[in-house]
C-alpha positions in Angstrom: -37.0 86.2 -24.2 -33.9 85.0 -22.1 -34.0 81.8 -24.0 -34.1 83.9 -27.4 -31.2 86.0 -26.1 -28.9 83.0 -25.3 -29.3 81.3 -28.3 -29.4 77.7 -26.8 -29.4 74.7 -28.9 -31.3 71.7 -29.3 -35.2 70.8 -28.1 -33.8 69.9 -24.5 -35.1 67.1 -22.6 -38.8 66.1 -22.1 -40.4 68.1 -19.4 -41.8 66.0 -16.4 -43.7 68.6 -14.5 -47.3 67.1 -13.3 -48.6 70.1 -14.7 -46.8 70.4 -18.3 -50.1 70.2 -20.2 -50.7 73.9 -18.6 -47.2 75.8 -20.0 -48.3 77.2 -23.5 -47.4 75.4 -26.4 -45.4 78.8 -27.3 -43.5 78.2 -24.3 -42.5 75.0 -24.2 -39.3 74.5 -26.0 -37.8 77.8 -24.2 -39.2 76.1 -20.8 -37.5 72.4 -21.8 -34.3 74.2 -22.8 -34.2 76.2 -19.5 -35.0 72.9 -17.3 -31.7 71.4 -19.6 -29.3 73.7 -19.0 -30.7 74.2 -15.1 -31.8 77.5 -15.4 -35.3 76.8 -14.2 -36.4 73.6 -12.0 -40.0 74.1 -11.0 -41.1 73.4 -7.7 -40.7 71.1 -5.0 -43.7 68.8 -5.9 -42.4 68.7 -9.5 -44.6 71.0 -10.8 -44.2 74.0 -13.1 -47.1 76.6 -12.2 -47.4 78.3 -15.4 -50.6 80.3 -14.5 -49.5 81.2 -10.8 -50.3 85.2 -10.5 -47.1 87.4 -10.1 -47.6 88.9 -7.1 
């Protein structure tokens, strides 16, 4: 939804998480353009954690 909101443009750059086959296919442009305009990083080990509960 915050990708939605600020209207970014273009697809972003490849995502090189070790777990990027996990991030929804629904989610992954918002998720590139978020890693491009350094919104998001993922963590440490380069991985995203997608499925990691909320609390």
């Amino acid at each position: 939804m915050l990708m939605n909101t600020l209207k970014l443009q273009g697809e972003g750059a490849s995502l090189a998480f070790t777990d990027t086959a996990k991030i929804g296919a629904w989610a992954q442009k918002a998720v590139t353009q978020a890693v491009s305009a350094d919104i998001i990083s993922g963590y440490p080990d380069d991985s995203f954690r997608p499925n990691l509960p909320k609390w």
